[in-house]
DRENKE-411770 format. One record per residue: y negated, x, z of N, C-alpha, C in turn. Coordinates in steps of 0.1 Angstrom, whole numbers, plus 5000, padded with zeros to 4 digits. Each point is the difference from the previous one (the first is absolute). Example, Ala and Ser with C-alpha at 12.3 -4.5 7.8 and 13.67 -1.06 7.14 Angstrom:
# DRENKE-411770
505751325078498849915000498850095000498949964993498950095000498949925008
# end
This chain:
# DRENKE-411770
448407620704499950105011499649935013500950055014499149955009499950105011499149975008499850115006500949955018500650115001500950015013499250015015498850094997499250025013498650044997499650065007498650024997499350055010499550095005499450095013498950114995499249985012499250095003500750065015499550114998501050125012499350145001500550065012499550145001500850104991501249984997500850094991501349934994500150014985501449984996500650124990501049984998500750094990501549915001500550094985501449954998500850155007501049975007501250125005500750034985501050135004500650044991500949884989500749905011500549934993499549874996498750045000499249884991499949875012500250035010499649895011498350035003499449875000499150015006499450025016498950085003499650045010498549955001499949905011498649975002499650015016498950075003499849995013498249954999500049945015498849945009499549864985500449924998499349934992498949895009499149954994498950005005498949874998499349955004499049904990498250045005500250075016498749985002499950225002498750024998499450135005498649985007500250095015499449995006498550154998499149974994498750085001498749995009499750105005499250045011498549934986499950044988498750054995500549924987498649974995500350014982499050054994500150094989501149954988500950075010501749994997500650065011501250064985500150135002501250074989501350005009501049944994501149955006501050164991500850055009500250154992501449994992500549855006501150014983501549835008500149994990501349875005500449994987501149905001500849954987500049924996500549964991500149834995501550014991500549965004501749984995500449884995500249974985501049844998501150024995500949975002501750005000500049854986500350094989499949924986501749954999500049884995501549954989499749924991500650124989500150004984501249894999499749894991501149954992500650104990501350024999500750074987499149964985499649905001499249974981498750055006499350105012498850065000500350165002501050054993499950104998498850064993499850145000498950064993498750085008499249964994498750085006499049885003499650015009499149905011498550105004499649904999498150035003499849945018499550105009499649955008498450055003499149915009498850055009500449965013499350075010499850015010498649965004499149905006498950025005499850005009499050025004499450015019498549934996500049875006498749934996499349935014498550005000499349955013500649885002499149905009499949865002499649954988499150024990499449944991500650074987501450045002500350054986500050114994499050055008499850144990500450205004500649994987500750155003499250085012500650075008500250095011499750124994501350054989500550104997500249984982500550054994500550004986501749945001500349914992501449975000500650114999501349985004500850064998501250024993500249994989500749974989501350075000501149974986500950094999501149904994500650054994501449964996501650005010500649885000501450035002501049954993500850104997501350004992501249935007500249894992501249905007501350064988500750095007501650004990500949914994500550054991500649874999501350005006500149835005501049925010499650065011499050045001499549995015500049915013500950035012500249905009499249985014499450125003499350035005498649975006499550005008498750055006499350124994499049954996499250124998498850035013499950125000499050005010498450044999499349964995498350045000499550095011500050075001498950095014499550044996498050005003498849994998499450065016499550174997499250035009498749984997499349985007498649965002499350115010499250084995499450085010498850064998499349995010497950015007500049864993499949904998500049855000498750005008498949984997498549935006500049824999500249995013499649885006498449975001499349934992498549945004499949985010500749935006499449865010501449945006499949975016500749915001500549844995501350034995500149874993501749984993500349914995501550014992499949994985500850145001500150064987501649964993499849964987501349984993500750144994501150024998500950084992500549854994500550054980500149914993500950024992501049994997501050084988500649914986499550084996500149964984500850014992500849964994501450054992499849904985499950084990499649994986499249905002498649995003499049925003500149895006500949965010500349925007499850015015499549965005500249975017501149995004500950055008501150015008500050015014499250075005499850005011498650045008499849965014498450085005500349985016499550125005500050025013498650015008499449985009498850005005500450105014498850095000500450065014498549965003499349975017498749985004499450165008498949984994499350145007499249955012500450005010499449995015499150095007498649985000499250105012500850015013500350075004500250005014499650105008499449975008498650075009500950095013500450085002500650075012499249985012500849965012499549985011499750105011
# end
């Protein structure tokens, strides 16, 4: 398996014909306060299956601090690779009321049958209005 892309964003979905739609992707959020509840974003990876990984696939999702530790609860789930699959598969993962501790950078982590694949960091920024 490898993975094609990988984002954090304000919104994705797939269109009717299975094209992907991602808008505002992103790495930093700006908060006035903490803890600061962030009211929802995405996390999208664009998967390719080899033909001999057809079947059923284990993935997590995490959202983890500086030092490792879950945010939130993984986010788990199965995806079904058909067979002679040529394709992209597409992951989209909403995330929403997300509590931020503390300014700082946070990982997203993605897991595919207990493997590391991929991880994105977005940074949580105080920023004080003038």
């Amino acid at each position: 398996m490898e993975v094609k892309y990988s984002h954090i964003c304000d919104y994705a979905t797939n269109d009717a014909a299975g094209k992907l739609i991602v808008m505002g992707v992103f790495d930093n959020i700006n908060a006035q306060s903490f803890p600061y509840t962030h009211p929802s974003f995405f996390y999208v990876a664009g998967l390719k299956f080899r033909p001999s990984e057809s079947g059923n696939h284990k993935f997590a999702v995490m959202l983890l601090d500086y030092d490792g530790r879950k945010i939130i609860p993984p986010l788990e789930g199965e995806i079904n690779v058909p067979d002679g699959n040529k394709g992209t598969i597409n992951l989209i993962l909403n995330f929403g009321g997300v509590v931020f501790p503390k300014p700082s950078t946070y990982t997203i982590d993605l897991l595919v049958d207990g493997q590391s694949h991929a991880s994105d960091t977005v940074n949580l920024i105080h920023y004080k209005r003038k």
